[in-house]
N, CA, C and O atoms as CSV, one atom per row, in Angstrom:
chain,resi,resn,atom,element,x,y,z
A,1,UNK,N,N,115.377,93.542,81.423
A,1,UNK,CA,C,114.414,94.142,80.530
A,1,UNK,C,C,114.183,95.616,80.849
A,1,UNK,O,O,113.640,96.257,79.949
A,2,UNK,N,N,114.478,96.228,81.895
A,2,UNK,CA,C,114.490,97.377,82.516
A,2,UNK,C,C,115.563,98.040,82.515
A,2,UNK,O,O,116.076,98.311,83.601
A,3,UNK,N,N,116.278,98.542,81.092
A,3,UNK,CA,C,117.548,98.831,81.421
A,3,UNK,C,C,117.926,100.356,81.048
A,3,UNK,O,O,119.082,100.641,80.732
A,4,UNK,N,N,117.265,100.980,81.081
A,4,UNK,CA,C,116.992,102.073,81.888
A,4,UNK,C,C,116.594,102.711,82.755
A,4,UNK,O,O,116.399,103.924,82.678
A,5,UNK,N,N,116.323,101.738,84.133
A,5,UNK,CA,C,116.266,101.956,85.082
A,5,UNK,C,C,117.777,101.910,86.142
A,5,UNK,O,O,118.297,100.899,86.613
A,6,UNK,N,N,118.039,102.745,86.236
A,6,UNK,CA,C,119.778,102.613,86.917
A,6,UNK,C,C,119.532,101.879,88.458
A,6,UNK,O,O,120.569,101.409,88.926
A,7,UNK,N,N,118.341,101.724,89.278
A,7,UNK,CA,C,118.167,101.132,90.775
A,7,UNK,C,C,118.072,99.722,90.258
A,7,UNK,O,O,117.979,98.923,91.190
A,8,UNK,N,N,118.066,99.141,89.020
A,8,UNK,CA,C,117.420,97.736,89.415
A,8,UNK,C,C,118.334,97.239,87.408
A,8,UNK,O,O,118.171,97.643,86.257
A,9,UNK,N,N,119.084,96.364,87.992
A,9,UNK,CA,C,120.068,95.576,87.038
A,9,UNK,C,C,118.627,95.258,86.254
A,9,UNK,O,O,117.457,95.134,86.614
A,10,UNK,N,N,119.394,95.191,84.905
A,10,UNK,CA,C,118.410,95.408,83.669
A,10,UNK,C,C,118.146,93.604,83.441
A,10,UNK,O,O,117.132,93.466,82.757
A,11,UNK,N,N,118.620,92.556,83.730
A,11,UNK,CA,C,118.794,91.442,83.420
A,11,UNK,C,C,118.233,90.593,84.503
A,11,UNK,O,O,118.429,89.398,84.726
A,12,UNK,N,N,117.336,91.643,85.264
A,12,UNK,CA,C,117.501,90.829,86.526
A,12,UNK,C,C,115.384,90.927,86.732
A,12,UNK,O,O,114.737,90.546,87.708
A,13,UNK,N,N,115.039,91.334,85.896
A,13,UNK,CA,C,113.567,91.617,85.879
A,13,UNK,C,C,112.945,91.394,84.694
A,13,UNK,O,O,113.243,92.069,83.708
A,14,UNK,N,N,112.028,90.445,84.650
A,14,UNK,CA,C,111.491,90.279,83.301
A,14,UNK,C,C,110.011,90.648,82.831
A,14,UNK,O,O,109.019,90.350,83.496
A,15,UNK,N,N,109.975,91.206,81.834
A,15,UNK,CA,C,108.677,91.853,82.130
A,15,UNK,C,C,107.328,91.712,80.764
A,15,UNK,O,O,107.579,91.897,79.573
A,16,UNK,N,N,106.334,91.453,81.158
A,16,UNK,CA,C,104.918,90.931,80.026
A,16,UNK,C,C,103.921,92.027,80.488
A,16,UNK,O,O,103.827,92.770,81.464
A,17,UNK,N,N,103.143,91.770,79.231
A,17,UNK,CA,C,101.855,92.930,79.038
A,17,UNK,C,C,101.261,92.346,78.600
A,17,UNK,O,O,101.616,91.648,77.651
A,18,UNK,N,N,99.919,92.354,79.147
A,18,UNK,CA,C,98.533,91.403,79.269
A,18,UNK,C,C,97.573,92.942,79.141
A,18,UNK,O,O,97.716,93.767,80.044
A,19,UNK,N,N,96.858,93.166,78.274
A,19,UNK,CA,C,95.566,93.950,78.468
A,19,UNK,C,C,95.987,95.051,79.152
A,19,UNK,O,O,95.065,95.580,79.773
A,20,UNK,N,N,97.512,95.827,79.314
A,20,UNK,CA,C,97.164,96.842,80.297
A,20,UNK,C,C,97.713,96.624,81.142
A,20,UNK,O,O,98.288,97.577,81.666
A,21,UNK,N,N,97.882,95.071,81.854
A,21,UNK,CA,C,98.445,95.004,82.888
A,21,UNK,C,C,100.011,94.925,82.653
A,21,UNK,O,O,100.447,95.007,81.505
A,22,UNK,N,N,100.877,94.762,83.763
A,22,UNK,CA,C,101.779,94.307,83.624
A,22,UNK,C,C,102.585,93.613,84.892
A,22,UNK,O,O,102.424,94.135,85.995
A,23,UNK,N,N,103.268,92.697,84.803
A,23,UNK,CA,C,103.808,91.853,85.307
A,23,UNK,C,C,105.390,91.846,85.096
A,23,UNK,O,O,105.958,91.982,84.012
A,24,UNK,N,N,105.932,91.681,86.217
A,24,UNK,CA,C,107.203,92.309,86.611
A,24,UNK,C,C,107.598,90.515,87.493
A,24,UNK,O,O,106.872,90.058,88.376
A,25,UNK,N,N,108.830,89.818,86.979
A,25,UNK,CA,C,109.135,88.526,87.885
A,25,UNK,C,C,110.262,89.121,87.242
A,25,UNK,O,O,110.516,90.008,86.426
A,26,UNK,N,N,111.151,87.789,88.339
A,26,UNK,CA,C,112.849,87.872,88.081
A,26,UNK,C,C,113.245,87.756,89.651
A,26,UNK,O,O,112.276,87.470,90.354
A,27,UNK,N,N,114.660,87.945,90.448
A,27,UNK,CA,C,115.129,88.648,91.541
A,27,UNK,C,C,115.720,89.294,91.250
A,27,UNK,O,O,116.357,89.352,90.198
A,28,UNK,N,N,115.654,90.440,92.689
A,28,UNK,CA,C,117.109,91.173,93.005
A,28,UNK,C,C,117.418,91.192,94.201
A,28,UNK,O,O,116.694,90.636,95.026
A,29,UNK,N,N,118.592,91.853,94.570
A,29,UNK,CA,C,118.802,91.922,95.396
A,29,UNK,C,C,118.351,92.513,96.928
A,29,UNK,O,O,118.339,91.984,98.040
A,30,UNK,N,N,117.945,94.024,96.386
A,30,UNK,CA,C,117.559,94.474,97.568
A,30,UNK,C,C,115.895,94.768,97.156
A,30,UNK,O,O,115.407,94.459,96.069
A,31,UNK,N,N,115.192,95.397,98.220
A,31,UNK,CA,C,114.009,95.736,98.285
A,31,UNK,C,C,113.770,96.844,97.570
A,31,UNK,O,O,112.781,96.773,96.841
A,32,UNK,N,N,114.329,97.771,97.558
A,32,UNK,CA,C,114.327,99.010,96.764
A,32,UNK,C,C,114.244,98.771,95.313
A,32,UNK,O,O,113.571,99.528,94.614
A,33,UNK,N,N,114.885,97.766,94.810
A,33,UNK,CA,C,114.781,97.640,93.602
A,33,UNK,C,C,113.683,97.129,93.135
A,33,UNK,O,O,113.126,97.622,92.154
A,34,UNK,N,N,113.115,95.828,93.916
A,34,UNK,CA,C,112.014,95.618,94.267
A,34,UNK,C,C,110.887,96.567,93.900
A,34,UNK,O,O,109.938,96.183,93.216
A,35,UNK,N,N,110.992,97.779,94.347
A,35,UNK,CA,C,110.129,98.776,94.491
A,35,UNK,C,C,110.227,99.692,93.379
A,35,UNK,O,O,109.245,100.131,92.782
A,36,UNK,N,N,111.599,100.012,93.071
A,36,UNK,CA,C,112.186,100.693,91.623
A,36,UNK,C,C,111.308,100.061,90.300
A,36,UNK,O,O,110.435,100.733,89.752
A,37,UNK,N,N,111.565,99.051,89.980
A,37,UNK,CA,C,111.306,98.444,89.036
A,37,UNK,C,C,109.508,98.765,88.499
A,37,UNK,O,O,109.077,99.163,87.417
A,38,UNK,N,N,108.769,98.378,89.815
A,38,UNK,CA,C,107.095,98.714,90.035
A,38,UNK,C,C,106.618,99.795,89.328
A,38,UNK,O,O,105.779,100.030,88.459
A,39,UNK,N,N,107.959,100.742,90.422
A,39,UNK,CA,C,107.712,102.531,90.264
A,39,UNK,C,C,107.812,103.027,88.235
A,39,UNK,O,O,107.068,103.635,87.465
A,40,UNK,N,N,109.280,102.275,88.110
A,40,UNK,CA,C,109.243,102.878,86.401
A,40,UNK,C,C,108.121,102.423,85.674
A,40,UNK,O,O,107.552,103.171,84.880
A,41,UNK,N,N,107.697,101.085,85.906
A,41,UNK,CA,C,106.419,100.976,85.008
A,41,UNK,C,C,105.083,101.362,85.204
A,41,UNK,O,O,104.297,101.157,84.280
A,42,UNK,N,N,104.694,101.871,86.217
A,42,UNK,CA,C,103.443,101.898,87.234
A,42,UNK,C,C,103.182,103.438,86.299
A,42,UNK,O,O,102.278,103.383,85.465
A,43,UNK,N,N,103.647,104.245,86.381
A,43,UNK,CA,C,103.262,105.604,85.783
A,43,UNK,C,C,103.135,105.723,84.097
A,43,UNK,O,O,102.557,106.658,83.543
A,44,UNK,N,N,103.832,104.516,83.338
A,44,UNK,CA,C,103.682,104.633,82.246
A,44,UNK,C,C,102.174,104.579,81.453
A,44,UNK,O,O,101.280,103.773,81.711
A,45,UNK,N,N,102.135,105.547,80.521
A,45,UNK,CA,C,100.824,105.823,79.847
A,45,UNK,C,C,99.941,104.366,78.904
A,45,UNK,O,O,100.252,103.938,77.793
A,46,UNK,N,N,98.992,103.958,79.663
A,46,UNK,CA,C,98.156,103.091,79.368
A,46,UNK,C,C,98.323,101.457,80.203
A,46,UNK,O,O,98.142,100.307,79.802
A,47,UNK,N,N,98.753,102.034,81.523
A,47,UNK,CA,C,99.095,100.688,82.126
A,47,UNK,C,C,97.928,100.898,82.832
A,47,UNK,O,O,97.521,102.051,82.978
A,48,UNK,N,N,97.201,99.760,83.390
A,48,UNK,CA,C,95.731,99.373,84.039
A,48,UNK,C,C,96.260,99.053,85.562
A,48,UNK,O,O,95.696,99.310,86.625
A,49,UNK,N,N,97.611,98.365,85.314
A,49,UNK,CA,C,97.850,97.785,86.730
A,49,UNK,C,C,99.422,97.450,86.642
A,49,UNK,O,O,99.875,97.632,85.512
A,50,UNK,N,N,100.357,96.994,87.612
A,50,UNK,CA,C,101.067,96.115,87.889
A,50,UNK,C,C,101.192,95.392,89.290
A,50,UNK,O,O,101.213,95.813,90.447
A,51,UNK,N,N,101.269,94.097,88.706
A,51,UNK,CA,C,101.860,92.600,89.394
A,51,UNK,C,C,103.395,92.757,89.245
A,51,UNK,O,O,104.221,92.727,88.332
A,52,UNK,N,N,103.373,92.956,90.727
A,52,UNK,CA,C,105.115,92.779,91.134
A,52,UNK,C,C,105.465,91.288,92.013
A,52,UNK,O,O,105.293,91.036,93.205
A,53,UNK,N,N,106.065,90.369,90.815
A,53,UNK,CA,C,105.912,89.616,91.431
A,53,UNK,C,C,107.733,89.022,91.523
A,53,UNK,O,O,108.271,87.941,91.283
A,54,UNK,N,N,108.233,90.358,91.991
A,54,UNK,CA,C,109.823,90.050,91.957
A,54,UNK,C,C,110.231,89.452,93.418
A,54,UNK,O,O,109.648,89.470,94.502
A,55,UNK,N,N,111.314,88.985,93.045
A,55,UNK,CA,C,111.786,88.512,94.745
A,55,UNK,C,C,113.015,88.609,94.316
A,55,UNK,O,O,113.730,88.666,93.315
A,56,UNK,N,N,112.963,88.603,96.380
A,56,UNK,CA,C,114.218,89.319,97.103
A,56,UNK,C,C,115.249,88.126,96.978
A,56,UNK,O,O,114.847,86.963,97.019
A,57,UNK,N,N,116.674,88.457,96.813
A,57,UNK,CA,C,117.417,87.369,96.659
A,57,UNK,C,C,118.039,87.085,98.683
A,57,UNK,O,O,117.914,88.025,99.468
A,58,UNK,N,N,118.383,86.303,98.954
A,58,UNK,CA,C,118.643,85.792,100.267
A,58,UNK,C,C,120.683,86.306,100.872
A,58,UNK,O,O,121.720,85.643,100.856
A,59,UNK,N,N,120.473,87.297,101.175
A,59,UNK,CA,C,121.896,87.326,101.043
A,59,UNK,C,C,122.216,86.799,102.208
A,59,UNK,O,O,123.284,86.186,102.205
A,60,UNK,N,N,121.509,86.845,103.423
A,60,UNK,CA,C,122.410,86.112,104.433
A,60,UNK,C,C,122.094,85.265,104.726
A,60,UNK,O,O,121.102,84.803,104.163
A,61,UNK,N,N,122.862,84.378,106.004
A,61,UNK,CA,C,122.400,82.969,106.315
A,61,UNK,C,C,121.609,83.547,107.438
A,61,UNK,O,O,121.800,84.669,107.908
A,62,UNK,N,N,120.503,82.506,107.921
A,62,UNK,CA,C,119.258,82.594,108.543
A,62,UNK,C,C,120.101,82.660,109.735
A,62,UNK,O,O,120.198,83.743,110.312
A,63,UNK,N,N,120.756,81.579,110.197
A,63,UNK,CA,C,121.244,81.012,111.491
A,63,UNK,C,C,122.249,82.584,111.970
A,63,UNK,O,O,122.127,83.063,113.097
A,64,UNK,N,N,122.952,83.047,111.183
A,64,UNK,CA,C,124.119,84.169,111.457
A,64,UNK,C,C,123.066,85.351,111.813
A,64,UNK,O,O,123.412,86.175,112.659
A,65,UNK,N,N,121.779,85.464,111.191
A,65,UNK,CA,C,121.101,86.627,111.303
A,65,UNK,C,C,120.434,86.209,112.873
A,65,UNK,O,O,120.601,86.994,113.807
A,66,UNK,N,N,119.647,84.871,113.080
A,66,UNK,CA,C,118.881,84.408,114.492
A,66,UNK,C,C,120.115,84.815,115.408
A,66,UNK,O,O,119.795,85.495,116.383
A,67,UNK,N,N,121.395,84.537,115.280
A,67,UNK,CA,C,122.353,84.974,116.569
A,67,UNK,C,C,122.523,86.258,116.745
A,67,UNK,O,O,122.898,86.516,117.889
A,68,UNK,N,N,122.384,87.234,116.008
A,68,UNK,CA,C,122.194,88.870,115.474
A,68,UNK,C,C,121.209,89.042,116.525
A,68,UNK,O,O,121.407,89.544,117.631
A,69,UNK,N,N,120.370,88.679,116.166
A,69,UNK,CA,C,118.878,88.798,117.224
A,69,UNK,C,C,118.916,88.554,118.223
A,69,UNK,O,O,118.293,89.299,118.979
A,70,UNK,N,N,119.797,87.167,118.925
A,70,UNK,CA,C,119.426,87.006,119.677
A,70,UNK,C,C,120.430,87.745,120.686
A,70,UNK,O,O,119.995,87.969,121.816
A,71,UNK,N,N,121.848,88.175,120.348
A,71,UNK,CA,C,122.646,89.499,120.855
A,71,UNK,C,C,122.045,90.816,121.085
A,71,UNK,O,O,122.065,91.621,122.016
A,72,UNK,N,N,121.379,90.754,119.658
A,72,UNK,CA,C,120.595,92.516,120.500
A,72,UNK,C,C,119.460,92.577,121.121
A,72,UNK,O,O,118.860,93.651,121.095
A,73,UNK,N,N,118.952,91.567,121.752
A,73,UNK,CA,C,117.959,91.278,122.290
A,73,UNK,C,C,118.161,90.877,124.126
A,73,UNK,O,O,117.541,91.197,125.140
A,74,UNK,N,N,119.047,90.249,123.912
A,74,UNK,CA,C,120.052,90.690,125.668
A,74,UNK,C,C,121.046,91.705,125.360
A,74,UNK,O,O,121.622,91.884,126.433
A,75,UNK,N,N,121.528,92.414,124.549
A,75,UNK,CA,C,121.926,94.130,124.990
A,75,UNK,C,C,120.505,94.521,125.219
A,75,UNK,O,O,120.421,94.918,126.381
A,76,UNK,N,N,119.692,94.564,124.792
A,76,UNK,CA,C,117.806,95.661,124.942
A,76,UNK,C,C,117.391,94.871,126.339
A,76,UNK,O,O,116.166,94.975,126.291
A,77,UNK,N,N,117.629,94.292,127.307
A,77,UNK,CA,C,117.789,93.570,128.560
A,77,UNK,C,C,116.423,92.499,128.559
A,77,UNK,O,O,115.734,92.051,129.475
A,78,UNK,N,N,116.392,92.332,127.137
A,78,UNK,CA,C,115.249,91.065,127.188
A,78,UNK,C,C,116.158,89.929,127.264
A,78,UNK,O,O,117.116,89.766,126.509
A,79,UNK,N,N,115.689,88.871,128.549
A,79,UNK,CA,C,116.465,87.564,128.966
A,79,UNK,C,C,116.368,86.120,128.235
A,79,UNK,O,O,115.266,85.575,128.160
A,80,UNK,N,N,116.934,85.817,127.971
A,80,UNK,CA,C,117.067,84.688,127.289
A,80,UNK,C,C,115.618,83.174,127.473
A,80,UNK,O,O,115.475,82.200,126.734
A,81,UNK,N,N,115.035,83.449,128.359
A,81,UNK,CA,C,114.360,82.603,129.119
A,81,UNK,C,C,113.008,83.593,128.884
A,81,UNK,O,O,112.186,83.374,129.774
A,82,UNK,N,N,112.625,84.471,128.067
A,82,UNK,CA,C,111.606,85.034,128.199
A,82,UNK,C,C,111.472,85.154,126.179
A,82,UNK,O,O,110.409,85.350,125.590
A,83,UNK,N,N,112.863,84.968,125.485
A,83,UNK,CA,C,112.522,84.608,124.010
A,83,UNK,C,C,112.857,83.569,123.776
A,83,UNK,O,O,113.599,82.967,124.551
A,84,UNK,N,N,112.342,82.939,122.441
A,84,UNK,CA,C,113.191,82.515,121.138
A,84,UNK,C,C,113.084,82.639,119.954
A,84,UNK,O,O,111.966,82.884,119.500
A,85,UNK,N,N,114.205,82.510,119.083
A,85,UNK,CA,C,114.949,83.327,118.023
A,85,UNK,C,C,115.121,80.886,117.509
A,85,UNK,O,O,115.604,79.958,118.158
A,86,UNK,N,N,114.443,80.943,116.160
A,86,UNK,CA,C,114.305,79.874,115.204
A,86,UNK,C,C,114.936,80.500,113.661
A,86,UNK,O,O,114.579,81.503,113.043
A,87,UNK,N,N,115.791,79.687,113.394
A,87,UNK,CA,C,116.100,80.007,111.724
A,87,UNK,C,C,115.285,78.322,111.686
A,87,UNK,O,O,115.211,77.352,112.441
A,88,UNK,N,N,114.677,78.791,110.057
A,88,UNK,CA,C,114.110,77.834,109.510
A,88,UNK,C,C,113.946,78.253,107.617
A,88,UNK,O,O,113.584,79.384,107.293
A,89,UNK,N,N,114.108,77.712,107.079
A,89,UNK,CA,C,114.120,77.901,105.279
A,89,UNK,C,C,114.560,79.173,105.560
A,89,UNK,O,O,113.592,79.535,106.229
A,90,UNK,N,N,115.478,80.351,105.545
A,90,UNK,CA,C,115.799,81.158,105.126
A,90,UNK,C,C,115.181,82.168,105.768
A,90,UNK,O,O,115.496,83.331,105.514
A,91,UNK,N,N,114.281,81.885,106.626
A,91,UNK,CA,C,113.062,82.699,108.022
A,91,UNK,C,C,113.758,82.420,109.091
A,91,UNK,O,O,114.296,81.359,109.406
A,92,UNK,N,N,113.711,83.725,109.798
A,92,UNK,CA,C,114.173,83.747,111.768
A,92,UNK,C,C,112.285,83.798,112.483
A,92,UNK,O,O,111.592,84.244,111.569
A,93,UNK,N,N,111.772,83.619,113.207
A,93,UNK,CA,C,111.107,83.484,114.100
A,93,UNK,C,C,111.026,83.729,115.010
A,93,UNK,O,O,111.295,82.774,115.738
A,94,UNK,N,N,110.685,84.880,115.694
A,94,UNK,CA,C,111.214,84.979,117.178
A,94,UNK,C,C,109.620,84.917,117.907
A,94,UNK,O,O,108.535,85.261,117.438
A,95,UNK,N,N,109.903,84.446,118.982
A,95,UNK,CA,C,108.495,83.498,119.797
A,95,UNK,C,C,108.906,84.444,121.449
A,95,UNK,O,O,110.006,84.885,121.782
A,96,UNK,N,N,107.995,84.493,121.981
A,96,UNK,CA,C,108.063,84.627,123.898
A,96,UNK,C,C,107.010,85.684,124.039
A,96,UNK,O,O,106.345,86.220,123.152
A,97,UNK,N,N,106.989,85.921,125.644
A,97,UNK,CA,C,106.082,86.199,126.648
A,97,UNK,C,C,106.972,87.688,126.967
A,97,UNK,O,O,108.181,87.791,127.178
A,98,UNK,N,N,105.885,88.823,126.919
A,98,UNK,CA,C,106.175,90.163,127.757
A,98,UNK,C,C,104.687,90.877,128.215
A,98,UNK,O,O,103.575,91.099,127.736
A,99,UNK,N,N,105.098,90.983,128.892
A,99,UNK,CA,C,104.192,91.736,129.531
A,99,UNK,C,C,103.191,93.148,129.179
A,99,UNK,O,O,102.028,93.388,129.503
A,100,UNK,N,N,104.008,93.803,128.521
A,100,UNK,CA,C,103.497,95.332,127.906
A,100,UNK,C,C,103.470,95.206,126.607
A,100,UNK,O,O,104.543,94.697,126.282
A,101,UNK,N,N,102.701,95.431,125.527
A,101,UNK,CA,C,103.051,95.709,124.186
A,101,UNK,C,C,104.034,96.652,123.919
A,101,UNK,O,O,104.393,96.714,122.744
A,102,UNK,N,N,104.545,97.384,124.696
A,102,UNK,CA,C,105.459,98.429,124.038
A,102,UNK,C,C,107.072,97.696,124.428
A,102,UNK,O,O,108.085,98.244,123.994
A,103,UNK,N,N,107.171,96.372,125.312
A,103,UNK,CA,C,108.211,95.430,124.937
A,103,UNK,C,C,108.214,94.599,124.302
A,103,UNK,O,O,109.142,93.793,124.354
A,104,UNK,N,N,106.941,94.419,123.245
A,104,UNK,CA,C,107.203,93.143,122.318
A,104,UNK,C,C,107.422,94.450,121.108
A,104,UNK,O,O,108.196,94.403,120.151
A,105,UNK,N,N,106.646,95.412,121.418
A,105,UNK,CA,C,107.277,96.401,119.723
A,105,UNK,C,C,108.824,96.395,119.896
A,105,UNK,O,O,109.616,96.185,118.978
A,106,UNK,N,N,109.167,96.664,121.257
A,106,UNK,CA,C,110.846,96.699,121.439
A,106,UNK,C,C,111.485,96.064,120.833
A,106,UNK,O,O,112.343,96.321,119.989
A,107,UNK,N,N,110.974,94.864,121.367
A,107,UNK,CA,C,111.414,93.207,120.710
A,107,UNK,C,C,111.701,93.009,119.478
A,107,UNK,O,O,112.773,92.532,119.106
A,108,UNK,N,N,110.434,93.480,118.455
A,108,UNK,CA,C,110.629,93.837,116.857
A,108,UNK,C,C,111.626,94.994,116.679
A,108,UNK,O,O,112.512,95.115,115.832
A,109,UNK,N,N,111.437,95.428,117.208
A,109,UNK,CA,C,112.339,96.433,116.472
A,109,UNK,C,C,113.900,96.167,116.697
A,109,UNK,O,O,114.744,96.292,115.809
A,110,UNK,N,N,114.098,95.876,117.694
A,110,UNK,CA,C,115.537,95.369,118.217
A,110,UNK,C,C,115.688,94.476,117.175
A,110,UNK,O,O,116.615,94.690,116.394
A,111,UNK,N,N,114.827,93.325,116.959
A,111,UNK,CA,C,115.366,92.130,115.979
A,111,UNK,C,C,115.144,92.743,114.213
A,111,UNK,O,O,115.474,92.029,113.266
């Protein structure tokens, strides 16, 4: 429905007007588009609001991404016995004990 927006496939967002508001469902792929889609309608003249209620499509497997994590997480010299790294529905989880907050931000950010 957005197909003049070149960041976000035109077929891939569907879009209603309620009073002003507007409402944005469908998926895509990445987040940006996600965000694209918001952005073209959000500035248009006489909109009150938008509901972005698009989602992200799942491109990888959970389990391939938790082993991702759990590799760069012993290269960053956090030990195996101090995390864990759970795939579950399409979610990784990572759980454990550090000592400093500025090694659990590590932790995030590494994963």
């Amino acid at each position: 429905m957005l197909r003049g927006l070149s960041r976000c496939p035109g077929d891939a967002v569907k879009v209603a007007v309620s009073g002003g508001w507007i409402t944005l469902a469908g998926k895509v792929e990445w987040h940006y588009q996600h965000d694209a889609a918001a952005a073209a309608v959000r500035a248009l003249w006489g909109v009150k609001g938008v509901s972005n209620q698009i989602g992200i499509k799942p491109k990888a497997n959970a389990d391939d991404i938790k082993q991702s994590i759990v590799t760069a997480l012993n290269r960053s010299w956090f030990t195996p016995e101090h995390f864990h790294a759970a795939a579950s529905d399409g979610n990784v989880t990572l759980t454990g004990d550090v000592k400093y907050w500025s090694k659990r931000a590590l932790a995030g950010k590494t994963a």
